[in-house]
DRENRO-490062 format. One record per residue (C-alpha): chain; x, y, z. Coordinates in Angstrom, 3 decimals. Example, Ala and Ser with C-alpha at 12.3 -4.5 7.8 and 13.67 -1.06 7.14 Angstrom:
// DRENRO-490062
R mol       c1       c2       c3
R   A   12.300   -4.500    7.800
R   A   13.670   -1.060    7.140
// end
This chain:
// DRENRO-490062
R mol       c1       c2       c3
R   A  -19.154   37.695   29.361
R   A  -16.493   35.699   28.885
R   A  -15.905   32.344   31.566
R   A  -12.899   30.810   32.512
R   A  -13.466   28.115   29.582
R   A  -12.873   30.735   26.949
R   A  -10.145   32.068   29.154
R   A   -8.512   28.145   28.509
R   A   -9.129   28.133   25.168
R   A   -7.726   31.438   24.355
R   A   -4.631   29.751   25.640
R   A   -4.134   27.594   22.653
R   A   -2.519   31.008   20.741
R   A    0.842   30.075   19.381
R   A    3.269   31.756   20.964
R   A    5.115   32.618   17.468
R   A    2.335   34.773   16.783
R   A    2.876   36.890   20.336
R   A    6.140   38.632   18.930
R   A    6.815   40.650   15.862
R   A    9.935   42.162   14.406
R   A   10.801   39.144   12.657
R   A   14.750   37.154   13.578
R   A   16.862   38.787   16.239
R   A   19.158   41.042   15.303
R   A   22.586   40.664   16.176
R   A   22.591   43.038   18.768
R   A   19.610   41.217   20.887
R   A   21.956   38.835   22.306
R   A   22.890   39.479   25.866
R   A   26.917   39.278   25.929
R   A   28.757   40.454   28.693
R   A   25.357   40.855   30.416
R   A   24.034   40.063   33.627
R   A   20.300   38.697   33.918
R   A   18.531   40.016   37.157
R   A   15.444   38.205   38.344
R   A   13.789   40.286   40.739
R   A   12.298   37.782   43.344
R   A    9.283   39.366   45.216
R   A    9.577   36.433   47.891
R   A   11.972   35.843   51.162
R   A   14.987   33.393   50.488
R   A   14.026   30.528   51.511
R   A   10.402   28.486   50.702
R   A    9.486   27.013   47.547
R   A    9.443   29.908   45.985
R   A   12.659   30.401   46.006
R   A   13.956   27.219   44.721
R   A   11.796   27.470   41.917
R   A   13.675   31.070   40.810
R   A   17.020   29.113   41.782
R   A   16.011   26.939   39.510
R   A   15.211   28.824   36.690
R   A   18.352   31.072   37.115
R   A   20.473   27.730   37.005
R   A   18.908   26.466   33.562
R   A   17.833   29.140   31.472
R   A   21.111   31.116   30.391
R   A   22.220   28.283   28.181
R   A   19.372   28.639   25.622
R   A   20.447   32.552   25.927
R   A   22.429   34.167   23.168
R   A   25.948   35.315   24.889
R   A   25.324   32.784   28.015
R   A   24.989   35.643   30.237
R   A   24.407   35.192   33.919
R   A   21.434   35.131   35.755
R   A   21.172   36.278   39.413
R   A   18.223   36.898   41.852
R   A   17.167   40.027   43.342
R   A   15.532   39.949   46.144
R   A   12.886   42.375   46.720
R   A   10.454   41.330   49.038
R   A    7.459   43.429   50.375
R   A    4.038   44.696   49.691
R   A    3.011   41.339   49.225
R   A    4.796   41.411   46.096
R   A    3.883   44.974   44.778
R   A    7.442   46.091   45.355
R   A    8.888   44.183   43.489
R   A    6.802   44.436   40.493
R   A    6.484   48.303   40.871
R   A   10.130   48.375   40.960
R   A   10.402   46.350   37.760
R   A    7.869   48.322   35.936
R   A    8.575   52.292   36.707
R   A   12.480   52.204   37.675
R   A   14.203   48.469   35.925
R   A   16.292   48.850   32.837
R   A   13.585   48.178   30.153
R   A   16.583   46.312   27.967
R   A   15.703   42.671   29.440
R   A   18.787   42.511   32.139
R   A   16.039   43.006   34.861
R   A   12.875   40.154   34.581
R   A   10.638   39.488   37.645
R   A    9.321   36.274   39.442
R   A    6.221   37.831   40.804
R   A    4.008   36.967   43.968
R   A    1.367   34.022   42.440
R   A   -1.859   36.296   42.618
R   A   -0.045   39.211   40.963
R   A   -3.143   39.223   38.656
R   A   -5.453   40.226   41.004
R   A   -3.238   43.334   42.601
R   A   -4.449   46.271   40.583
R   A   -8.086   45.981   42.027
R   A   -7.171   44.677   45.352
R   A   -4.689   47.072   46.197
R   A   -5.476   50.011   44.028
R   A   -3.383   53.039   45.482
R   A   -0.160   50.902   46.217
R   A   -0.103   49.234   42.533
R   A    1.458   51.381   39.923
R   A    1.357   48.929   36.867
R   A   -0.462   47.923   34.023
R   A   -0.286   43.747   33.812
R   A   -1.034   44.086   30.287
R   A    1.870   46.285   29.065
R   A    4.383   43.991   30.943
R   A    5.632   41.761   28.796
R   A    4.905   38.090   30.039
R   A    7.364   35.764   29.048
R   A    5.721   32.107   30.088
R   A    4.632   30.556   33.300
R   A    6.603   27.542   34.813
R   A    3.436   26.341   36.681
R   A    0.025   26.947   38.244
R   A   -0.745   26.316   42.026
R   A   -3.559   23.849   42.695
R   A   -5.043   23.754   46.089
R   A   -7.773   22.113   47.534
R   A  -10.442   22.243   50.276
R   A   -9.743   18.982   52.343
R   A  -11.037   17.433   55.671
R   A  -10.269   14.782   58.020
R   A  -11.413   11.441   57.416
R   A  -13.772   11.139   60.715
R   A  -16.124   14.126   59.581
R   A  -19.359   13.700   58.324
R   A  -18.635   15.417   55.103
R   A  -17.826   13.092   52.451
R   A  -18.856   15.452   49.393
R   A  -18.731   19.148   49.401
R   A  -22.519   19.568   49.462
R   A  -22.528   18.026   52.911
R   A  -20.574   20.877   54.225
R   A  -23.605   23.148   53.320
R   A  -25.355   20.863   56.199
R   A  -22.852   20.574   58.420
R   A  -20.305   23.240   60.302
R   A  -16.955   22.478   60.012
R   A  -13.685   24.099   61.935
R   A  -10.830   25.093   59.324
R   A   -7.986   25.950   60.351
R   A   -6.224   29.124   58.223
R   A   -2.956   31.327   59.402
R   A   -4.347   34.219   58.581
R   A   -7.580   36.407   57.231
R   A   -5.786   37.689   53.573
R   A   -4.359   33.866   53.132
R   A   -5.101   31.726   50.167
R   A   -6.437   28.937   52.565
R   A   -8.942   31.326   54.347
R   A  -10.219   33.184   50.905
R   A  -11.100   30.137   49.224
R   A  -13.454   28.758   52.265
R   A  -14.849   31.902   52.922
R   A  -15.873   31.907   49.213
R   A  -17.391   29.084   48.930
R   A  -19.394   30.076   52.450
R   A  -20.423   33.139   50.547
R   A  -21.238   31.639   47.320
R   A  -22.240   28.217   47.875
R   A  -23.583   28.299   51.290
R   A  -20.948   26.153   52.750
R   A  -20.742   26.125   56.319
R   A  -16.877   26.747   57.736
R   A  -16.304   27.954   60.573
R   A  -12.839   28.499   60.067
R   A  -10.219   29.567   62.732
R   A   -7.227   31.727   62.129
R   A   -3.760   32.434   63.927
R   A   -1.499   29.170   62.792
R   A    1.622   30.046   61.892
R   A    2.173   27.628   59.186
R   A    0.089   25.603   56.979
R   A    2.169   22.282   58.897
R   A    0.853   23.959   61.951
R   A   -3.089   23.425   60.569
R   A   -2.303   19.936   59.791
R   A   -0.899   19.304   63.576
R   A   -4.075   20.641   64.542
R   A   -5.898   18.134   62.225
R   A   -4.568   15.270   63.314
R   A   -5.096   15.974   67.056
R   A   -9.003   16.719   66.527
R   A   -8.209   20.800   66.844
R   A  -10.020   21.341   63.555
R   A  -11.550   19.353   61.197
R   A  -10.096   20.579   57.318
R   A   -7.937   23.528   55.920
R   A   -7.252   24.735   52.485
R   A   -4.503   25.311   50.697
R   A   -1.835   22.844   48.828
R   A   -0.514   19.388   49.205
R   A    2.252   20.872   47.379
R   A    5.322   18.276   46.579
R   A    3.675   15.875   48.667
R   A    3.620   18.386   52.053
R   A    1.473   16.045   54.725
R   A    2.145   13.158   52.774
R   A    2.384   11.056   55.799
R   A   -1.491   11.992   56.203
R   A   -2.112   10.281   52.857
R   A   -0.399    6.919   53.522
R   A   -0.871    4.043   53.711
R   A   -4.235    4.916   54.163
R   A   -5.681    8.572   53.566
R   A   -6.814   10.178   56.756
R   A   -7.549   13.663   54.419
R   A  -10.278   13.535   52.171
R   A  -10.392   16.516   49.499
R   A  -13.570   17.233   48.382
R   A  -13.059   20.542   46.281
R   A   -9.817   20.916   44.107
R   A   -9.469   24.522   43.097
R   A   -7.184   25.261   39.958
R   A   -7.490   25.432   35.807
R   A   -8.197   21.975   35.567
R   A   -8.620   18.789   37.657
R   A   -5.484   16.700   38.820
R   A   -5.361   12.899   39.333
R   A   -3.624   13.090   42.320
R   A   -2.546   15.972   44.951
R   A    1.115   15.326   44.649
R   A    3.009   12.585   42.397
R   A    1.533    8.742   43.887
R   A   -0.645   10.575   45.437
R   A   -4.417    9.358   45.749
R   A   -6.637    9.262   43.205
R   A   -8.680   12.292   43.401
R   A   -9.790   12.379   39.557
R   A  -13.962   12.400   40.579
R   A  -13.069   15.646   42.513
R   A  -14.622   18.719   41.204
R   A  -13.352   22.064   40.666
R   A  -14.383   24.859   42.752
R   A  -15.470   26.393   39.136
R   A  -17.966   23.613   38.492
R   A  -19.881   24.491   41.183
R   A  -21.023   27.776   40.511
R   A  -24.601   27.842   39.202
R   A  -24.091   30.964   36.973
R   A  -21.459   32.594   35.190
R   A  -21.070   35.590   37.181
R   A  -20.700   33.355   40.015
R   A  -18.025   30.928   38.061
R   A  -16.026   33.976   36.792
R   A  -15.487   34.845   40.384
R   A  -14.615   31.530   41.755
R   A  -12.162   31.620   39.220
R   A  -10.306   34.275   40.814
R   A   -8.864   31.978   43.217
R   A   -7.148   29.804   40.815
R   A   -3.744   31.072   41.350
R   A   -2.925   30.481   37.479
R   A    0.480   32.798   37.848
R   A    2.263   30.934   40.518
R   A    5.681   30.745   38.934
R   A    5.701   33.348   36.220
R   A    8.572   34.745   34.422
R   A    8.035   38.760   33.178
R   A    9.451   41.148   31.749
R   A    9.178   45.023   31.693
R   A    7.130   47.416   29.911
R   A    8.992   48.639   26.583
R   A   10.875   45.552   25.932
R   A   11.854   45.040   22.241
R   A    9.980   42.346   20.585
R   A   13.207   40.902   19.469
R   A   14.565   40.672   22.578
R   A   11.074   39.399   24.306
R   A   11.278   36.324   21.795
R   A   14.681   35.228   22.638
R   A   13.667   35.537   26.296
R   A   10.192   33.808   25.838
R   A   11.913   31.331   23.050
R   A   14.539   30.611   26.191
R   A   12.264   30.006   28.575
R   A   10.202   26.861   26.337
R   A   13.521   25.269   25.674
R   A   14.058   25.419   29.197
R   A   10.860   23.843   30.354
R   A   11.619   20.887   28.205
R   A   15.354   20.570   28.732
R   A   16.112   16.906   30.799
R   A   18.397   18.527   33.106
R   A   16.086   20.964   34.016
R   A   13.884   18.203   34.772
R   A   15.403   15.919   36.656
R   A   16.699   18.341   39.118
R   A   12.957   20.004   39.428
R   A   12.178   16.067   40.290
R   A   15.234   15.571   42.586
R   A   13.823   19.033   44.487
R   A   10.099   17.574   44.571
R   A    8.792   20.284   42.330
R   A    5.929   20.469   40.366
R   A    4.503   21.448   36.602
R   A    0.931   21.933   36.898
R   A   -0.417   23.095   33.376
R   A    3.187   25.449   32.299
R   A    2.098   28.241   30.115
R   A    4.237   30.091   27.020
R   A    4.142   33.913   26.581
R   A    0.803   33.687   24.342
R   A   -0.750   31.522   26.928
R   A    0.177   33.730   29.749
R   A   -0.268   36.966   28.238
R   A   -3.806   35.679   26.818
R   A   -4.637   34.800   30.788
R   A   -3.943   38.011   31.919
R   A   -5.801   39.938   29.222
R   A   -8.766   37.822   30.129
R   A   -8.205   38.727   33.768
R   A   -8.235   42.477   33.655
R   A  -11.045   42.199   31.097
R   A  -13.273   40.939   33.710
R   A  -16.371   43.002   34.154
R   A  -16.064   45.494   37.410
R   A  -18.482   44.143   39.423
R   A  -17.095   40.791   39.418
R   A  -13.879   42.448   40.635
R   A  -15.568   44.371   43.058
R   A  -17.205   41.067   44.679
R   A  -14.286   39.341   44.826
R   A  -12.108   42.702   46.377
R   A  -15.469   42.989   48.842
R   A  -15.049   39.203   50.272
R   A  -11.263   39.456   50.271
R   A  -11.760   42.701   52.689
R   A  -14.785   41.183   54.708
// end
């Protein structure tokens, strides 16, 4: 079976080899066109600025310049959105989707309401990966995550089918942890109110561009104990604390059945860019080829610092399309597990 460490390395495929057809005709350029970008996500959030972003940046490295809009179309937990993109969306490249980040794992979570093959989409890069983290206050007793296999903790979650929720019931199911963890918070702010007044003791979930940094300085009152991503960061947000001897929920799995399924809460597509089913390959490299310049282009990334956003580990098409090949290639019963503890 294959692990999430051949998973990495299958990312190293150059992208030039993703596309044939050789140059772009003259015809692949997008003159006169408009650019949708189905957004799967409300209008406000991160999210959102992230697809504001891209729409902002990208048609310059675009033959014709066209414009780029966003469509919003919000539900399902994302599954509109992509369903619309896949059965009903002009397969010509004027209609792309930003889907929800755990995309990946809809076809065998939600089976009946998921009409779409990930693999015949055509994925076109990934601006970044989400990295979250299991953390606790600083008066607990847990200073390593081991110690939470001794001692019960209270984490505090919004809601049963949330990232912060499915990642410490995991590791309760897998490694034995010990989190009690207690739903009904509205927002992820909301658990770390209830941190700081001695309402719970931890939470999962992101420190994303520096959220709760105010808990971190000038002297941490959070300790993370379990990052949960691709690879390990150095820090939870830019200055951030050093958090490099942190290890990865991956790394603590004890066998690889157990580590392929661990891996499924990576949320590797957080900010990917798609496109639909049928797409010529000319007109899938000129996308994908737009997207790289983008990534790298220094307007693009001073306003992405100006906004506080983040690039955790970007992917190109190869590297995105080999991630989601090694995703659906999983065996069945590791997707089974993990659909069985998201549903417990």
């Amino acid at each position: 079976m294959k692990t999430i460490g051949a998973c990495a390395a299958a990312f190293t495929i150059a992208a030039a080899g993703l596309f044939v057809g050789g140059p772009a005709r003259a015809n692949e350029d997008f003159v006169g066109k408009t650019i949708a970008v189905v957004h799967t996500g409300g209008v406000a959030g991160t999210f959102a600025v992230y697809s504001r972003l891209l729409i902002n940046h990208m048609p310059k490295y675009l033959p014709g310049r066209p414009a780029m809009i966003l469509q919003f179309v919000p539900g399902g937990g994302g599954i509109v959105g992509a369903n619309f993109l896949y059965n009903a969306a002009p397969k010509d490249g004027t209609h792309l989707l930003m889907p929800t980040p755990g995309i990946e794992l809809t076809p065998f979570l939600y089976r009946d309401s998921a009409k779409y093959d990930l693999t015949k989409m055509v994925w076109l890069g990934n601006m970044t990966q989400a990295q979250s983290f299991v953390s606790v206050w600083h008066t607990t007793s847990v200073k390593v995550w081991q110690d939470a296999r001794q001692h019960e903790l209270l984490m505090g979650a919004t809601g049963r089918g949330s990232e912060e929720f499915i990642s410490l019931h995991q590791m309760n199911s897998v490694l034995g942890t010990k989190f009690k963890i207690i739903t009904g918070y509205k927002g992820i702010s909301e658990v770390d109110q209830a941190m700081e007044i001695g309402e719970v003791q931890g939470r999962g979930g992101g420190w994303t561009g520096g959220r709760g940094r105010h808990l971190f300085e000038p002297n941490p009152r959070v300790r993370i104990i379990v990052q949960i991503g691709t690879k390990r960061l150095n820090e939870p947000f830019p200055n951030g604390p050093d958090i490099s001897n942190v290890p990865l929920l991956t790394e603590l799995a004890t066998n690889d059945e157990d580590r392929q399924l661990l891996a499924l809460q990576s949320r590797v597509l957080s900010r990917a860019l798609v496109g639909p089913p049928g797409l010529s390959p000319a007109r899938a490299k000129i996308l994908a080829d737009a997207f790289d310049k983008m990534m790298v282009d220094p307007e693009f990334r001073a306003e992405a610092a100006k906004l506080n956003l983040e690039f955790i580990n970007p992917m190109n098409a190869a590297e995105t399309t080999a991630y989601v090949k090694w995703i659906t290639e999983l065996p069945d019963n590791i997707k089974e597990r993990y659909r069985k503890l998201v549903s417990e």
